[in-house]
VOPAGU-2260 file (C-alpha; in pm, 1 decimal, decimal comma):
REM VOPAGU-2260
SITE   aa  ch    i         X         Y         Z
SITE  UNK   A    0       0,0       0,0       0,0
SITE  UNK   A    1     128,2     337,9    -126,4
SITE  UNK   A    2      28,7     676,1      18,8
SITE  UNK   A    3    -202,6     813,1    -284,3
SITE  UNK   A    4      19,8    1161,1    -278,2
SITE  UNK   A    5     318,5    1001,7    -349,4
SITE  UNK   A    6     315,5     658,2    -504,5
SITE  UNK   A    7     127,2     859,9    -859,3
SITE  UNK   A    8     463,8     769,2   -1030,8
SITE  UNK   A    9     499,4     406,8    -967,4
SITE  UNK   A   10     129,6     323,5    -971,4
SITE  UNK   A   11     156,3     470,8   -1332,4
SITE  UNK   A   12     400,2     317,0   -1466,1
SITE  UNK   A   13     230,6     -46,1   -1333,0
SITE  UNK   A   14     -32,2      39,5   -1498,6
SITE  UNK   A   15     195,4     124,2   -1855,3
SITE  UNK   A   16     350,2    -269,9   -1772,4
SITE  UNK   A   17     -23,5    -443,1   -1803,4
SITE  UNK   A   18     -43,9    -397,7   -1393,8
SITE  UNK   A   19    -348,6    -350,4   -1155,6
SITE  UNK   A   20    -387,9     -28,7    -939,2
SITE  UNK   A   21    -641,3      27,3    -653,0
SITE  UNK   A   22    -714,7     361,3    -632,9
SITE  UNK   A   23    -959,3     615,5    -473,1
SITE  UNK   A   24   -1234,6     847,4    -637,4
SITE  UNK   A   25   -1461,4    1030,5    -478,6
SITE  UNK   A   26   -1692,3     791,0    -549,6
SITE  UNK   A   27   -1491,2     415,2    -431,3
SITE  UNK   A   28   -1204,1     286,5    -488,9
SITE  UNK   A   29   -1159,7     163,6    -837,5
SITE  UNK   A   30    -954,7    -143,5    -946,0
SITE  UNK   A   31    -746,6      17,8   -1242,4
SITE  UNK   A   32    -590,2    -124,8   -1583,1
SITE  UNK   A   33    -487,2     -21,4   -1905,3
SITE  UNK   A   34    -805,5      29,0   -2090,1
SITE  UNK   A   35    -665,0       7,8   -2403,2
SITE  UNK   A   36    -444,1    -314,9   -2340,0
SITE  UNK   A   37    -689,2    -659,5   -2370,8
SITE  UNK   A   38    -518,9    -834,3   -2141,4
SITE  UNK   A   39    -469,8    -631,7   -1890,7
SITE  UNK   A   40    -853,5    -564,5   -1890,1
SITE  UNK   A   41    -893,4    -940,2   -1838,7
SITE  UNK   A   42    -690,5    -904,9   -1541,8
SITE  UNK   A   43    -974,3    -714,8   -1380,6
SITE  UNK   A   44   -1236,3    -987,6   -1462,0
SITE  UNK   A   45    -987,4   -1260,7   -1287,9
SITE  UNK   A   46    -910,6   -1021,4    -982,0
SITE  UNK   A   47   -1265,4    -965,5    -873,3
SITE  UNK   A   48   -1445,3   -1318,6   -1042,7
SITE  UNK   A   49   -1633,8   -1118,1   -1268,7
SITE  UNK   A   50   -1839,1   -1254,6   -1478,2
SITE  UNK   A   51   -1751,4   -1163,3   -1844,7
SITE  UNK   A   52   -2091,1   -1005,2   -1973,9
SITE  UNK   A   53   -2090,2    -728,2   -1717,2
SITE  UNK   A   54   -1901,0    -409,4   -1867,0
SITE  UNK   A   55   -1622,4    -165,5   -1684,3
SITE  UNK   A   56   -1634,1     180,3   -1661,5
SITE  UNK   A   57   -1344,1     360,2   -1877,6
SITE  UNK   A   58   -1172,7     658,9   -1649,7
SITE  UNK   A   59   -1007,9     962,6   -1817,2
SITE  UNK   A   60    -787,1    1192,2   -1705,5
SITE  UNK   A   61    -996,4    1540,2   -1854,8
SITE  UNK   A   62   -1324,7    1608,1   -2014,1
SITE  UNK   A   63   -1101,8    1736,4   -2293,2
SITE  UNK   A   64    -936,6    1370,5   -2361,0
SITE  UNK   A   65   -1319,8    1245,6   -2456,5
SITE  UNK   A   66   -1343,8    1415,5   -2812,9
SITE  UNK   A   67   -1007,5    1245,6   -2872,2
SITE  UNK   A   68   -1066,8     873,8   -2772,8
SITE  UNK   A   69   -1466,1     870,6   -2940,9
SITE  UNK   A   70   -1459,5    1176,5   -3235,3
SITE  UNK   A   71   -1741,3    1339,7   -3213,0
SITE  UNK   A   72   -1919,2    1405,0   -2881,0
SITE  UNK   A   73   -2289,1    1388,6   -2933,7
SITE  UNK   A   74   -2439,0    1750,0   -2782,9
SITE  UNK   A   75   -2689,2    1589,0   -2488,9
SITE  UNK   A   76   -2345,5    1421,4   -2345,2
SITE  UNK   A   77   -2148,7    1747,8   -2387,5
SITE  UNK   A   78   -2381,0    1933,8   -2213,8
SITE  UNK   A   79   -2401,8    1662,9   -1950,4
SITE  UNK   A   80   -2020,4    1656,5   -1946,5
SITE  UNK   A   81   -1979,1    2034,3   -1926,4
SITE  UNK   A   82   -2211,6    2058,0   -1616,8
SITE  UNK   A   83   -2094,3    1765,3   -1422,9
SITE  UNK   A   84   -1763,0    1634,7   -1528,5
SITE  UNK   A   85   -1533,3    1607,6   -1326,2
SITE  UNK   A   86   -1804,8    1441,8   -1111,6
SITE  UNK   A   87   -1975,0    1123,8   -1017,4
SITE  UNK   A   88   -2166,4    1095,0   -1312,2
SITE  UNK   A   89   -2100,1     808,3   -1587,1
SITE  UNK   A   90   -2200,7     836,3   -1964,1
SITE  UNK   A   91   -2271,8     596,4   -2242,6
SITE  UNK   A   92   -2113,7     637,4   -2560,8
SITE  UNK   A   93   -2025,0     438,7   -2824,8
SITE  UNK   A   94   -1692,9     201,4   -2820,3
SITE  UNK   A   95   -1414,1     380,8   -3019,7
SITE  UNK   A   96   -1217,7     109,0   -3143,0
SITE  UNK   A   97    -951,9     184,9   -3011,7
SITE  UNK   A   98   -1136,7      47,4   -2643,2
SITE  UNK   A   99   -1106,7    -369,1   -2683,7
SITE  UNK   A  100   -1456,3    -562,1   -2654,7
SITE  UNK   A  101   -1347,1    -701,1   -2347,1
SITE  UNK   A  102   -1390,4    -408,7   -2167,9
SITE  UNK   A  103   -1736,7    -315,4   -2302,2
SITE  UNK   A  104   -1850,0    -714,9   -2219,7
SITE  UNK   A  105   -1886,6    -702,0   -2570,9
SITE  UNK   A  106   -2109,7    -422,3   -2642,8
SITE  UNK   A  107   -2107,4    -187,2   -2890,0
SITE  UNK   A  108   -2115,2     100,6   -2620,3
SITE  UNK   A  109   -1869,8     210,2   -2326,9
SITE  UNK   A  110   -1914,6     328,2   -2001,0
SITE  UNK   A  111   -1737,3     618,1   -1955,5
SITE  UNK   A  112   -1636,3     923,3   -1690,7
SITE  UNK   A  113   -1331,3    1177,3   -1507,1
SITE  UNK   A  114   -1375,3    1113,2   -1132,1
SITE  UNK   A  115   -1355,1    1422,3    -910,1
SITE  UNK   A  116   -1041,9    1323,7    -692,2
SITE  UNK   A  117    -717,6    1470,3    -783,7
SITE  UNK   A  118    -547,1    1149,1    -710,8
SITE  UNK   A  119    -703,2     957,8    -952,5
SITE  UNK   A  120    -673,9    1205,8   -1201,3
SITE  UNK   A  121    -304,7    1253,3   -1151,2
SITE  UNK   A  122    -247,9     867,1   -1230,0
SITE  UNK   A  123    -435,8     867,1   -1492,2
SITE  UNK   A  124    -209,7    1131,8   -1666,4
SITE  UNK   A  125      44,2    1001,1   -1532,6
SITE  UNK   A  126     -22,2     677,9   -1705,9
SITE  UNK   A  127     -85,1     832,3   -2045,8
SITE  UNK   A  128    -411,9     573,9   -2123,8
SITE  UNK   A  129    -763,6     573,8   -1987,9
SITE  UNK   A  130    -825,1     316,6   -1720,2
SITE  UNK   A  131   -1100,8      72,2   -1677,2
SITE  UNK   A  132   -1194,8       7,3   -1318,0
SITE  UNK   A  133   -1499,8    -156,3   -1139,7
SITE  UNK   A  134   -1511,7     -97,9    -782,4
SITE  UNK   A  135   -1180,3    -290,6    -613,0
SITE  UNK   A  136   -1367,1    -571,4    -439,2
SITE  UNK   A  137   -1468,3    -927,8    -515,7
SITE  UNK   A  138   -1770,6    -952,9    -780,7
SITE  UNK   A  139   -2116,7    -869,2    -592,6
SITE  UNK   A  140   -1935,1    -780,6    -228,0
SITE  UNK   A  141   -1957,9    -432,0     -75,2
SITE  UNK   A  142   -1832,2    -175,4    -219,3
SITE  UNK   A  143   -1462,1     -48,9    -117,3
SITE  UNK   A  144   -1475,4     352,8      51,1
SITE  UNK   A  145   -1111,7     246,9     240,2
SITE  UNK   A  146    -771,1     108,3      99,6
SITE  UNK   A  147    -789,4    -163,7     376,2
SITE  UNK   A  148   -1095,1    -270,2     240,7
SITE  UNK   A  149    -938,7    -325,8     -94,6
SITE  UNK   A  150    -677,1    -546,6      89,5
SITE  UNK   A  151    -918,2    -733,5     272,8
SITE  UNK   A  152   -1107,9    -855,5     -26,8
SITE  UNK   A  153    -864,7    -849,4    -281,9
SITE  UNK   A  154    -502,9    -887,1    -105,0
SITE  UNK   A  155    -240,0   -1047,8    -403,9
SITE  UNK   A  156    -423,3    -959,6    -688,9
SITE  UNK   A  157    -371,7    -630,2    -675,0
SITE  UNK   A  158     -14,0    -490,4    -776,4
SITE  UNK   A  159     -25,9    -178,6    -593,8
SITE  UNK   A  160    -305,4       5,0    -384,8
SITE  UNK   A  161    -270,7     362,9    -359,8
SITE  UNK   A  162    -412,5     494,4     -17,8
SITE  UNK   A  163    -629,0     853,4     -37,9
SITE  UNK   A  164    -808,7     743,9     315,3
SITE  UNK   A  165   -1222,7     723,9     278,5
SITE  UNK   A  166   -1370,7     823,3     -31,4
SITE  UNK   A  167   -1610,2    1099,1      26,2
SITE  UNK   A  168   -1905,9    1028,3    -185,6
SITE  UNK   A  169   -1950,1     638,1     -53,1
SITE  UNK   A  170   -2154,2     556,4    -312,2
SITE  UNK   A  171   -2096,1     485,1    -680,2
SITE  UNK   A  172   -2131,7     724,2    -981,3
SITE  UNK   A  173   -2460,3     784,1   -1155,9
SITE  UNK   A  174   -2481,8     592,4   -1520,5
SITE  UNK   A  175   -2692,7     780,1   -1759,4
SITE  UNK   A  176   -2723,7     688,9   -2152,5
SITE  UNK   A  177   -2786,6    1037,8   -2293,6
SITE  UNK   A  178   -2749,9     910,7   -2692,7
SITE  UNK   A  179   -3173,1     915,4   -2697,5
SITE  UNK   A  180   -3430,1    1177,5   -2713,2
SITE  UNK   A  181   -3397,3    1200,4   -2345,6
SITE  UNK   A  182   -3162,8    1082,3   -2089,1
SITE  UNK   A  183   -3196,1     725,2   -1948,1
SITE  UNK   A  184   -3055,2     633,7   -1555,7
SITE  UNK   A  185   -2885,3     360,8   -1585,4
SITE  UNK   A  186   -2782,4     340,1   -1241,6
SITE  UNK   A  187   -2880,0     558,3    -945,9
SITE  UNK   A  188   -2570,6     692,7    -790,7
SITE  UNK   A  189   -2381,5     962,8    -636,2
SITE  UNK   A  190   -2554,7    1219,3    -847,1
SITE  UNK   A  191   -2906,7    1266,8    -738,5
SITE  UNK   A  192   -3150,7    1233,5   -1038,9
SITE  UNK   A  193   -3291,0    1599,7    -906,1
SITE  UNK   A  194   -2963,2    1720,3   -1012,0
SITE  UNK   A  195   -2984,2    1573,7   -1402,1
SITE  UNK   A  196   -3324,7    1687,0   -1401,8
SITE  UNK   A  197   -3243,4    2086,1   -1321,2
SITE  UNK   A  198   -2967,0    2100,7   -1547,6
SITE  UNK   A  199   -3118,8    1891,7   -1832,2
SITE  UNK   A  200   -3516,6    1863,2   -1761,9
SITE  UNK   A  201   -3663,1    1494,6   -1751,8
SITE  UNK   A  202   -3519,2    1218,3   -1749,2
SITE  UNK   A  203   -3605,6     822,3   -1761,3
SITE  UNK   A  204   -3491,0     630,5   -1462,0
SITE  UNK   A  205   -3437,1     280,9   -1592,0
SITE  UNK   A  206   -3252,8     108,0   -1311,5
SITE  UNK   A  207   -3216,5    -302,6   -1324,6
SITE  UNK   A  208   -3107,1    -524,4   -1613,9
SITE  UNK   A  209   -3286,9    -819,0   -1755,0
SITE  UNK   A  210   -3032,1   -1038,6   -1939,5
SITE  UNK   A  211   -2672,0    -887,8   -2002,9
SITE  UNK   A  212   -2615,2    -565,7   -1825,7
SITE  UNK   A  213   -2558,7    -251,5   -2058,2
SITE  UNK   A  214   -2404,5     -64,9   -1756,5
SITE  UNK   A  215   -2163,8    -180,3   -1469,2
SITE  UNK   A  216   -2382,3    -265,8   -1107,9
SITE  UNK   A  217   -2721,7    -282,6   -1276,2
SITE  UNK   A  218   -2753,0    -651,5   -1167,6
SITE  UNK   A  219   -3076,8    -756,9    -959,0
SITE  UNK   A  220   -2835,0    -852,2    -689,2
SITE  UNK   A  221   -2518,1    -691,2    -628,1
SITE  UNK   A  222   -2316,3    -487,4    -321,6
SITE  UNK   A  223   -2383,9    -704,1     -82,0
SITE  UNK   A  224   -2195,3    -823,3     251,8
SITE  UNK   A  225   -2128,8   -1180,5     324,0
SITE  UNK   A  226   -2362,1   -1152,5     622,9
SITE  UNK   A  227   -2707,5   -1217,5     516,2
SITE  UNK   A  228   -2905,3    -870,2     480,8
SITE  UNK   A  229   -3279,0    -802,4     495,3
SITE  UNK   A  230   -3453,7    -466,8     451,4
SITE  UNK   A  231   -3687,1    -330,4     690,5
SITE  UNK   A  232   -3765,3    -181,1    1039,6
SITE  UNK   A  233   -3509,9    -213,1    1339,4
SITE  UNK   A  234   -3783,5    -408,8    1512,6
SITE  UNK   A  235   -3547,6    -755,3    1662,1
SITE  UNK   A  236   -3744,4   -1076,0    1575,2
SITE  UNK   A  237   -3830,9   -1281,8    1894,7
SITE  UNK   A  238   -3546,1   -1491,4    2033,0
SITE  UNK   A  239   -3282,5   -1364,4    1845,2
SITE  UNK   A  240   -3073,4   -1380,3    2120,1
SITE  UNK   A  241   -2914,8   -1033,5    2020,5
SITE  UNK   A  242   -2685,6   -1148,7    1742,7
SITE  UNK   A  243   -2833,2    -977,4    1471,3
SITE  UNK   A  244   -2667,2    -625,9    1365,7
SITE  UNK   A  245   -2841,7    -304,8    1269,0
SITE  UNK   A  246   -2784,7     -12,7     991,2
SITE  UNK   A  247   -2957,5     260,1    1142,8
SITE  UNK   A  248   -3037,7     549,7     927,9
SITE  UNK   A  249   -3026,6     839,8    1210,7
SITE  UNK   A  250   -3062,1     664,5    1600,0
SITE  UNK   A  251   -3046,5     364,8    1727,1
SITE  UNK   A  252   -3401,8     251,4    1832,2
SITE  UNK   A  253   -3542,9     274,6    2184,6
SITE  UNK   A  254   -3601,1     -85,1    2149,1
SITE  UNK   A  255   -3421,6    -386,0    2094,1
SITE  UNK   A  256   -3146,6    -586,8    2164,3
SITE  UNK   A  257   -2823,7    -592,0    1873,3
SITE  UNK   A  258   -2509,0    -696,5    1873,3
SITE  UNK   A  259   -2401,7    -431,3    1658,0
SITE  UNK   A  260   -2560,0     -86,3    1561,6
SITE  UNK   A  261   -2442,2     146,0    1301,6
SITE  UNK   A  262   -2607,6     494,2    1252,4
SITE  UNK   A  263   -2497,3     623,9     900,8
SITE  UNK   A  264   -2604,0    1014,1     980,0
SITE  UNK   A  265   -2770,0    1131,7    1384,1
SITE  UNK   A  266   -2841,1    1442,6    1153,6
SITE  UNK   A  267   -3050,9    1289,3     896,3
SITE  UNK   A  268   -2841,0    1455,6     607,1
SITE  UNK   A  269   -2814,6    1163,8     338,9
SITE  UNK   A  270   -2511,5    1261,9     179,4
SITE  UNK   A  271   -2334,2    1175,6     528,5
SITE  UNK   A  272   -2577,3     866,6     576,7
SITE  UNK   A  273   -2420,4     776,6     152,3
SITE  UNK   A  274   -2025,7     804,7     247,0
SITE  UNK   A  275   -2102,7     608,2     598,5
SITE  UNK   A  276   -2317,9     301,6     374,3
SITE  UNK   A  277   -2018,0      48,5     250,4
SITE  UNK   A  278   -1794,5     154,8     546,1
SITE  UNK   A  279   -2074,8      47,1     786,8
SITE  UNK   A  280   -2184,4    -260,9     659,2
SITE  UNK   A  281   -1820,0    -384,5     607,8
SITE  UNK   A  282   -1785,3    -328,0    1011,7
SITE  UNK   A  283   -2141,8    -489,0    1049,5
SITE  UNK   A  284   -2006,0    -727,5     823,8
SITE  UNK   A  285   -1705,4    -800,5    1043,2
SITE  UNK   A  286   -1884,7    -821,7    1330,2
SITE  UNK   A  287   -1986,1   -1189,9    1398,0
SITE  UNK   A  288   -2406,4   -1099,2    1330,7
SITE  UNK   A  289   -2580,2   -1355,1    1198,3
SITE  UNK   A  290   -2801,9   -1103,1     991,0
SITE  UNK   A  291   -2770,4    -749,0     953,8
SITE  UNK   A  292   -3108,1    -529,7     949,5
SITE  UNK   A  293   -3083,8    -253,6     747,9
SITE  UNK   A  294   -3391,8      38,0     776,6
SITE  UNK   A  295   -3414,5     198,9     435,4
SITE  UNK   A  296   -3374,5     639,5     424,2
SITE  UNK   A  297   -3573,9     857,5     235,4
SITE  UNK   A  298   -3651,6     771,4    -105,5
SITE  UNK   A  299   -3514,8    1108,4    -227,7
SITE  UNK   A  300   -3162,5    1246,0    -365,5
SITE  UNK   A  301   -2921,8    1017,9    -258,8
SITE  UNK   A  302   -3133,0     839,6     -71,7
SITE  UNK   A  303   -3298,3     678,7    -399,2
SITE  UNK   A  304   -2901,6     535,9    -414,0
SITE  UNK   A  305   -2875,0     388,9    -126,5
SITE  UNK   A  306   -3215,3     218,3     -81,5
SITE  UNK   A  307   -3149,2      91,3    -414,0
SITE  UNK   A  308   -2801,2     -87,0    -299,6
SITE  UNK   A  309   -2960,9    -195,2       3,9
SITE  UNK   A  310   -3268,3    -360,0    -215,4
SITE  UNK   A  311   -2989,9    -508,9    -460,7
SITE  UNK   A  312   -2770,8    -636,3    -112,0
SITE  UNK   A  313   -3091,3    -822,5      27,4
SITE  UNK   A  314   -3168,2    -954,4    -303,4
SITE  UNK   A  315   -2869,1   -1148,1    -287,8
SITE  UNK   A  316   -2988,8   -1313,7      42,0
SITE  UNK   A  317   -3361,6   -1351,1     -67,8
């Protein structure tokens, strides 16, 4: 593990040699390769056990480097990019060859986006190629918002994890296919839909895939911990014995007896409660529960984000 501030030049030039990088965004921390290199894509899909039909995200360095890797920037993306690039917001445009199928699962469209962390902006200039990166973690797990929880869940696969401390967003980007009439959601995320919808008016929110994804953590189940999760109200079932854990969304309840609580914001302000969610559940995760109870926030801004990793979490349990 390599502070983030200083281990730019080596992580870079790993990534040059075919290497994989962990490193933060504001969003989590990404698993990094070449994108451009085939193999070293394939890398990624062995690291985390991902399965081959589910597509990467391709990071750049600049909004300016996107006219150069795809020609031609279709105007309801560069108005999206021109509002919220750098930012937690991913786009779908079409593969430039250049980009090898493996990265795209195939598809004739790529996931695409400049994170707003200086870090991972500085390696990727550094390393003079876009990067593809999922979230660093094993396929389906939780999310990674800390370098240790890279190394806990992906240890000697990764060549070298850069470590920028917790990533303040918590929660992955937004995906939004803006090639149509009007813009599509792919993927609720980091950027609340209300935000798309000032800058751009309305927009289709088209969460979930049927069959292969078109956009990275779109699957039915996906994010969750090993310990099995249900959705709900803190309310202990009867005999529990107290070894079931609890996300809390603002105070622990008056009643009840848990092994482990979590509250992910006392203030009620959802973008704390989104940068507390993976960091929580891997300690609630850690914990020895036998099930973790998670009460879902309010369905708006972020909060549509994190209900909607909590549903995909318990769906992986259910």
């Amino acid at each position: 593990m390599l502070p983030a501030e200083s281990g730019i030049a080596e992580a870079a030039a790993v990534l040059r040699a075919g290497g994989l990088v962990a490193f933060p965004t504001e969003t989590v921390y990404g698993l990094g390769a070449n994108a451009l290199d085939a193999r070293a894509a394939a890398r990624i899909f062995e690291a985390k056990a991902r399965p081959s039909f589910d597509p990467l995200i391709t990071h750049l360095a600049d909004a300016a480097d996107l006219p150069g890797l795809i020609g031609a920037v279709p105007p309801a993306v560069a108005a999206l990019v021109e509002r919220f690039w750098p930012g937690p917001l991913t786009l779908i445009v079409d593969r430039p060859a250049v980009i090898p199928p493996i990265v795209t699962s195939g598809l004739d469209t790529m996931a695409v986006r400049v994170p707003d962390e200086a870090a991972a902006r500085a390696l990727i200039a550094a390393a003079g190629v876009p990067v593809a990166a999922p979230s660093a973690n094993r396929f389906g797990q939780l999310s990674p918002t800390r370098a240790e929880h890279v190394v806990a869940g992906l240890g000697g696969a990764v060549d070298v994890v850069l470590d920028g401390g917790p990533t303040r967003c918590g929660i992955e980007s937004t995906i939004v296919d803006a090639r149509g009439p009007q813009p599509v959601v792919l993927r609720l995320g980091a950027l609340p839909v209300e935000a798309l919808v000032e800058a751009v008016g309305p927009v289709t929110v088209r969460p979930g895939s049927s069959g292969q994804p078109v956009a990275p953590g779109t699957l039915a189940a996906h994010y969750a911990p090993r310990t099995p999760l249900i959705v709900g109200a803190a309310e202990p079932a009867a005999g529990d014995g107290g070894r079931r854990g609890l996300l809390a969304y603002r105070q622990t309840p008056a009643v009840g007896d848990w092994a482990a609580v979590e509250v992910l914001s006392p203030e009620g302000d959802l973008t704390v409660a989104a940068a507390r969610l993976f960091d929580a559940l891997h300690r609630l995760d850690a914990a020895g529960v036998t099930e973790i109870v998670a009460e879902p926030v309010p369905d708006v801004g972020v909060g549509r984000a994190i209900n909607d990793r909590l549903r995909r979490a318990a769906a992986t349990w259910h």
